[in-house]
LODRENLUM-441466 format. One record per residue (C-alpha): residue in three letters; residue number from 1; x, y, z. Coordinates in steps of 0.05 Angstrom, whole numbers. Layout:
<atoms>
+------+------+--------+--------+--------+
: fiza : miro :     c1 :     c2 :     c3 :
+------+------+--------+--------+--------+
:  ALA :  NUM :      X :      Y :      Z :
...
+------+------+--------+--------+--------+
</atoms>
This chain:
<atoms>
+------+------+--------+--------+--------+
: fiza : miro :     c1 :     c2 :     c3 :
+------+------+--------+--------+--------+
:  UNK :    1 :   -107 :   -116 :   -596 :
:  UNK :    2 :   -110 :   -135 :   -524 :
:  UNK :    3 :   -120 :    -64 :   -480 :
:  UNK :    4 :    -52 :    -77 :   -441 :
:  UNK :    5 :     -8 :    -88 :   -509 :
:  UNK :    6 :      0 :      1 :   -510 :
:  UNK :    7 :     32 :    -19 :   -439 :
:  UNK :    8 :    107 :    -34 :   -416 :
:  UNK :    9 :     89 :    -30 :   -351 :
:  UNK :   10 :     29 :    -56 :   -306 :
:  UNK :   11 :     28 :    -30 :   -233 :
:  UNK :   12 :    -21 :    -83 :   -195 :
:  UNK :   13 :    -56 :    -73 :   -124 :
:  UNK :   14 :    -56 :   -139 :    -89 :
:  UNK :   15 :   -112 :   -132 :    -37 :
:  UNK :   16 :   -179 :   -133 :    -73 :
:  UNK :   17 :   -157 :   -140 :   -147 :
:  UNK :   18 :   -117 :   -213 :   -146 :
:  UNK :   19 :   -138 :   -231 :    -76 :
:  UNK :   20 :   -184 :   -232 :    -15 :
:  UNK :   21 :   -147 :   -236 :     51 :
:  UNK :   22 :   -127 :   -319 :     33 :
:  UNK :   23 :   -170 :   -327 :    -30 :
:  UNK :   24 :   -152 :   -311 :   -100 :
:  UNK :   25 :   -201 :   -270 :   -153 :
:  UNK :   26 :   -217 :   -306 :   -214 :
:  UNK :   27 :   -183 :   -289 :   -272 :
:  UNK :   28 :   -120 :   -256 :   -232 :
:  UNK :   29 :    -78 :   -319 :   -245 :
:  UNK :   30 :    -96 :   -318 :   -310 :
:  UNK :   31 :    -86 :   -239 :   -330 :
:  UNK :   32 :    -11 :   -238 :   -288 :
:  UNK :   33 :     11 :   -302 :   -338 :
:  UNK :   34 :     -8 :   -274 :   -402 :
:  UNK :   35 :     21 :   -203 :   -382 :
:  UNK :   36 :     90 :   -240 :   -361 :
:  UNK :   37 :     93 :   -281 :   -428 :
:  UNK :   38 :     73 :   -213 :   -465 :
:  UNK :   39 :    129 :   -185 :   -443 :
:  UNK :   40 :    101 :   -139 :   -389 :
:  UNK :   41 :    142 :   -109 :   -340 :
:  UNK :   42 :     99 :   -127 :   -270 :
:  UNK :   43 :    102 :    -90 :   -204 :
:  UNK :   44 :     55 :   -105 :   -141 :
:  UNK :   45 :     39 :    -49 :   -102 :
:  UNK :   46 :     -1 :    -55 :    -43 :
:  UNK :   47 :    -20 :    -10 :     15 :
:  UNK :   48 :    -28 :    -67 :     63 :
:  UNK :   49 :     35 :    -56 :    112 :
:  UNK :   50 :     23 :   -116 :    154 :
:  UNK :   51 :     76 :   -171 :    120 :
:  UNK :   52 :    141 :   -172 :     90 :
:  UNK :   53 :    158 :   -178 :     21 :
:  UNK :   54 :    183 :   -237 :     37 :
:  UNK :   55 :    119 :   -265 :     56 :
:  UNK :   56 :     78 :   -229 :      0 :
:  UNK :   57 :    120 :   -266 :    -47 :
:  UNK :   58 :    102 :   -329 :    -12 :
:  UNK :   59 :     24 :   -317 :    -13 :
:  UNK :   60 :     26 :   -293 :    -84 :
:  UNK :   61 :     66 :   -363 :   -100 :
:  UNK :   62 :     14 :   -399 :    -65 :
:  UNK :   63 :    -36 :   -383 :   -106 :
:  UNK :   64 :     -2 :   -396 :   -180 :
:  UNK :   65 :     24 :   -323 :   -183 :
:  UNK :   66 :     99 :   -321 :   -215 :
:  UNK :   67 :    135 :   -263 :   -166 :
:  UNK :   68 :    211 :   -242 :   -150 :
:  UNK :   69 :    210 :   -206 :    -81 :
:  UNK :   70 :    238 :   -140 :   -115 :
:  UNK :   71 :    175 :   -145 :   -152 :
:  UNK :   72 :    134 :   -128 :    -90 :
:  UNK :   73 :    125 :    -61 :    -70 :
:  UNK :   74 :     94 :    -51 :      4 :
:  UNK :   75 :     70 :     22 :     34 :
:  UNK :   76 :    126 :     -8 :     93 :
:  UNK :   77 :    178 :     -3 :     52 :
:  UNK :   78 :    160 :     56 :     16 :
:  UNK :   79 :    150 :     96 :     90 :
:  UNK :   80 :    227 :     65 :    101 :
:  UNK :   81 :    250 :     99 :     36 :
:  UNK :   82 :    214 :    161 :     50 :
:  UNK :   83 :    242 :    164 :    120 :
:  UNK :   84 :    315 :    157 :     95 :
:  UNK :   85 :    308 :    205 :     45 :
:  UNK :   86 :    279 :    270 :     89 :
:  UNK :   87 :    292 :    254 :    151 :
:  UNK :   88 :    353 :    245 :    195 :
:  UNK :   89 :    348 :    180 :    227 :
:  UNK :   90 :    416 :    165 :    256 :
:  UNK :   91 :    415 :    162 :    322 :
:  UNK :   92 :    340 :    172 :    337 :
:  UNK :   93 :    288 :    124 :    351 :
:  UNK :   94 :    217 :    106 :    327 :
:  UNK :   95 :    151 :     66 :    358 :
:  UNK :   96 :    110 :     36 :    311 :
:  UNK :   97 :     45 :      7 :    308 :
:  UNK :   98 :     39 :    -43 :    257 :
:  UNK :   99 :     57 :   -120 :    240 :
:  UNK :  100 :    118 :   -157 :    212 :
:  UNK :  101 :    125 :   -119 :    154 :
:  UNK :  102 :    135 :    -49 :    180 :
:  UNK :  103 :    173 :    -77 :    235 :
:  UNK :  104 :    227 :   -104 :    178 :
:  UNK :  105 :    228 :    -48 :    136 :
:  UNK :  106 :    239 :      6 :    202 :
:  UNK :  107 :    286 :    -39 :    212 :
:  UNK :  108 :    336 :    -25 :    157 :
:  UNK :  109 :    325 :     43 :    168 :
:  UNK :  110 :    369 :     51 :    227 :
:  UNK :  111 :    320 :     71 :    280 :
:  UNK :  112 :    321 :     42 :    339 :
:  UNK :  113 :    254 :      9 :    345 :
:  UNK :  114 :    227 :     19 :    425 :
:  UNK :  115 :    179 :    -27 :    456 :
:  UNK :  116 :    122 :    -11 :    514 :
:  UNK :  117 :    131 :     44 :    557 :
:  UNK :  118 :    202 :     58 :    524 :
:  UNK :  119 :    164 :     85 :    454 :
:  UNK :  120 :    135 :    141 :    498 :
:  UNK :  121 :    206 :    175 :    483 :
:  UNK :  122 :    207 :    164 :    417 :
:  UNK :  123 :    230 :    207 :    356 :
:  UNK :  124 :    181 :    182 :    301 :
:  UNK :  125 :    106 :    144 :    312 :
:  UNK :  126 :    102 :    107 :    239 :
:  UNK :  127 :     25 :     73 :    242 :
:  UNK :  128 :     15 :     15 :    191 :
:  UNK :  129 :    -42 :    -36 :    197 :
:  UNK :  130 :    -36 :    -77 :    260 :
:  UNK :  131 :    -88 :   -138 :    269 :
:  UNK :  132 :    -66 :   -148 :    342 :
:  UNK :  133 :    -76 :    -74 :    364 :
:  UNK :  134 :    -86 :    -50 :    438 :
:  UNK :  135 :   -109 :     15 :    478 :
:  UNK :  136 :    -36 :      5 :    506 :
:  UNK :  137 :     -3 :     16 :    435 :
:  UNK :  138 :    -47 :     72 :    420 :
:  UNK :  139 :    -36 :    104 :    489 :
:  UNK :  140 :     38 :    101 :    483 :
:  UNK :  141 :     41 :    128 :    410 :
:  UNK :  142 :     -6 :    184 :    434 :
:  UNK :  143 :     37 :    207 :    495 :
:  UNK :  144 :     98 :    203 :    437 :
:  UNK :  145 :     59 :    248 :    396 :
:  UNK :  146 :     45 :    300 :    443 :
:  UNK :  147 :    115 :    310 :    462 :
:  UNK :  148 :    133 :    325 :    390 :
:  UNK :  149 :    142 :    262 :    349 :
:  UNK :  150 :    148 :    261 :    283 :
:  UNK :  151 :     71 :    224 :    251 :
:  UNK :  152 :     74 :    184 :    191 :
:  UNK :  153 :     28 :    136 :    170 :
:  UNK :  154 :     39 :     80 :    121 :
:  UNK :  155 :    -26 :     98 :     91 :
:  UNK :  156 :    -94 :    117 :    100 :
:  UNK :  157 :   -141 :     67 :     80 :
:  UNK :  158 :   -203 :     49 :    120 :
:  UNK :  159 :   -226 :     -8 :    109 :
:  UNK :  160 :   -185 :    -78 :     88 :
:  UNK :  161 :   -223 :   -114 :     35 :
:  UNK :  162 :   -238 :   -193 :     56 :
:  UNK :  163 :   -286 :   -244 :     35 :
:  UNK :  164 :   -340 :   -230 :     84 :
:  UNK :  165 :   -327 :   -162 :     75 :
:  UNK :  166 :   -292 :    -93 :     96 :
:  UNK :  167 :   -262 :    -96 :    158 :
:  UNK :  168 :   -224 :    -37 :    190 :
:  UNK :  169 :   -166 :    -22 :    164 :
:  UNK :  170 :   -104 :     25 :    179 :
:  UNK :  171 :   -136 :     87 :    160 :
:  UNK :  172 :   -187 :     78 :    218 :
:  UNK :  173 :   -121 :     63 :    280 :
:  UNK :  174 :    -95 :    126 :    240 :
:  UNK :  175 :   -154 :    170 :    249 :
:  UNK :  176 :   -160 :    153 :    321 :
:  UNK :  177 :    -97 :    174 :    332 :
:  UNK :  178 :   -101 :    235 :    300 :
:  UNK :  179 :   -158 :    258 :    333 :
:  UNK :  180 :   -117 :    242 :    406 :
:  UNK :  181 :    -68 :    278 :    383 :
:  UNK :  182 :    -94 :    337 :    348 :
:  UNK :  183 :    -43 :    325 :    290 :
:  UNK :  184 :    -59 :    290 :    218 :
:  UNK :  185 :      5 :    241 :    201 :
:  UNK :  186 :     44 :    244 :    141 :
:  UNK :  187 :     18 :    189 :     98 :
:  UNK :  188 :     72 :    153 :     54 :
:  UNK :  189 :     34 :    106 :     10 :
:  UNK :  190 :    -19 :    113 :    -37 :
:  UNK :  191 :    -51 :    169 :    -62 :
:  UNK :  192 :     21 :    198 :    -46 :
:  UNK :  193 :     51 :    200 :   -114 :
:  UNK :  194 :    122 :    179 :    -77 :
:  UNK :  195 :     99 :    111 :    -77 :
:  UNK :  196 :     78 :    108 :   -148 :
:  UNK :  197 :    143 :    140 :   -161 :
:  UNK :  198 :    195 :    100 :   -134 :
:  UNK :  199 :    151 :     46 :   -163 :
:  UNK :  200 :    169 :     79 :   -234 :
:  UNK :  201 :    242 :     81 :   -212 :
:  UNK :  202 :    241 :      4 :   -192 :
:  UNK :  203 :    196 :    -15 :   -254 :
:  UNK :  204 :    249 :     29 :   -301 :
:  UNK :  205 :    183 :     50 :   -340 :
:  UNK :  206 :    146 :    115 :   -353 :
:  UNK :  207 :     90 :    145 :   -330 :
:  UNK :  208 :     56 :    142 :   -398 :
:  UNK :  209 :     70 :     71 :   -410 :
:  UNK :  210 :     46 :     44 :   -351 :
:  UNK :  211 :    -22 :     30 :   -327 :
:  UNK :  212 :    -37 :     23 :   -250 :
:  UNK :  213 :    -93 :    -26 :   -240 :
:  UNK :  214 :   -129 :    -17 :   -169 :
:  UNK :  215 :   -192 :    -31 :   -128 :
:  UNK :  216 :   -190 :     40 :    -92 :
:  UNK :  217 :   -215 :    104 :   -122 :
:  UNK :  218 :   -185 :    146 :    -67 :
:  UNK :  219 :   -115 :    111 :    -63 :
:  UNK :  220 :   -102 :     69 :   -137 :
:  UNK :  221 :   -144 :    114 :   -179 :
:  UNK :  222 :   -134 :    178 :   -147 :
:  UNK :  223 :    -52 :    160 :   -133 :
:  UNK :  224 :    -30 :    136 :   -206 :
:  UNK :  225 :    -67 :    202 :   -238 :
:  UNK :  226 :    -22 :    239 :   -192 :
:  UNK :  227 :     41 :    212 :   -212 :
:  UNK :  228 :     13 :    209 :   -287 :
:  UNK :  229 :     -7 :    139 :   -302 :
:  UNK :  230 :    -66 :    115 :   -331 :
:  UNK :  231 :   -110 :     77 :   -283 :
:  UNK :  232 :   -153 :     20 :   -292 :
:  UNK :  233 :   -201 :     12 :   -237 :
:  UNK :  234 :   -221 :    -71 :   -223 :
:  UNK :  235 :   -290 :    -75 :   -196 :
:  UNK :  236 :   -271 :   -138 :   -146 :
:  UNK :  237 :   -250 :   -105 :    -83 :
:  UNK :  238 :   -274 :    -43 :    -45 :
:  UNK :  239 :   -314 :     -4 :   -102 :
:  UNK :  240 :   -369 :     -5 :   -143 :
:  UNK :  241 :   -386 :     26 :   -194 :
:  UNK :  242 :   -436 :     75 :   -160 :
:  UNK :  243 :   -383 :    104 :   -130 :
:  UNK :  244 :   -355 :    124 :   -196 :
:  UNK :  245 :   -410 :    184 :   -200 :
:  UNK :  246 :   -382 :    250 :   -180 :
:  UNK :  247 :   -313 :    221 :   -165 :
:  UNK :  248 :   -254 :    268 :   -196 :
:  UNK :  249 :   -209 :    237 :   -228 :
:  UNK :  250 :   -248 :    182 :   -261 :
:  UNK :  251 :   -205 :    129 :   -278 :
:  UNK :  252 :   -184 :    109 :   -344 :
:  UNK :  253 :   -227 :     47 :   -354 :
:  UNK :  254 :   -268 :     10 :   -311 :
:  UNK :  255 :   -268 :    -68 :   -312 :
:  UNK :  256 :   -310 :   -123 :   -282 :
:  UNK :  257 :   -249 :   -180 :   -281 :
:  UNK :  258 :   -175 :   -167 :   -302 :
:  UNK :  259 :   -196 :   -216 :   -360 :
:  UNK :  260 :   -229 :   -159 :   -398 :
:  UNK :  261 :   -160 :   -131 :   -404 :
:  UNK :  262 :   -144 :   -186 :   -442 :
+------+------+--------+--------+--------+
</atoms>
């Protein structure tokens, strides 16, 4: 019996586990075709808040990957869920720092999204990953901060996993402007169980029959235990397995290649 048959559900990380920035993983193809004709319920969660789901869809098309857009699950749109659901937005307005993505999923939130010198006024500072970042864009947000601002990040990852290797990633624009700012953010995505959550809700699955398959101890590993799945931790992106030694919780299993779920 293949380990994923005691699963309905599969919860997938994108970044590291069935790509690298524009280059797929062996054996990801492979695993995501025999869990669809299995039966397997599939969700892709990622933490990267840069592009749409739109476009995530397109990338995951371009390399053989079978994906609906309601299959795709950013930390963008989970922040934009989160932000509806505990906050009052009506009315108020928000400065982000971020790409496409975040900038599309504020967007159906009802804020009024403030540009330059304008986002110094602003209600809410939401921080996503942002490839084309300037001291201008973190001055602003800091100023916005000190004056009150709500802070919420879209997650808190450090580094971005790519073929030549780690480069920064949101967690490090967040950490600089926490430390400006004297304040930690509110982070929305994973290890925040909301995200896992809502991707239960989307998914229609259980905790207990679904297994969330990652690259991250601190955000997959660390964020599926929390909301009660069983994690599987892919040994293609960010960690190794030294860094399995004194981590709490340890993950479920620990593969080389998605194949060996097979």
């Amino acid at each position: 019996m293949a380990t994923i048959d005691r699963y309905q559900a599969l919860f997938m990380d994108m970044d590291g586990v069935i790509y690298l920035d524009r280059e797929p993983i062996p054996d990801a193809v492979e695993f995501i075709s025999t869990a669809r004709a299995a039966g397997k319920r599939l969700l892709f969660l990622t933490n990267n808040s840069r592009l749409t789901r739109g476009q995530y869809r397109e990338k995951l098309v371009g390399m053989g990957v079978e994906a609906r857009e309601d299959e795709i699950l950013t930390s963008a749109a989970a922040t934009a869920d989160f932000l509806l659901e505990n906050y009052e937005v009506k009315g108020k307005r928000a400065f982000f720092i971020g790409g496409r993505g975040l900038e599309e999923e504020l967007g159906r939130t009802g804020l009024a999204l403030l540009a330059g010198e304008e986002g110094r006024e602003a209600d809410f500072v939401v921080v996503g990953w942002d490839t084309e970042l300037t001291y201008d864009k973190l001055r602003v947000a800091c100023l916005a901060l000190h004056s009150g601002a709500v802070f919420v990040g879209t997650n808190a990852d450090a580094t971005f996993p790519a073929p030549d290797g780690l480069w920064p990633g949101a967690g490090s624009i967040l950490a600089a402007l926490e430390r400006a700012a004297g304040r930690e953010a509110l982070v929305v995505g994973k290890p925040n169980p909301y995200m896992l959550e809502t991707a239960l809700g989307r998914a229609g699955s259980k905790a207990d029959a679904t297994l969330m398959i990652g690259d991250r101890l601190e955000t997959d590993v660390l964020g599926g235990w929390r909301a009660g799945l069983d994690t599987c931790l892919v040994l293609t992106g960010v960690a190794a397995r030294h860094d399995l030694e004194g981590f709490t919780p340890q993950p479920d299993m620990v593969v080389e290649s998605l194949r060996e779920l097979l």
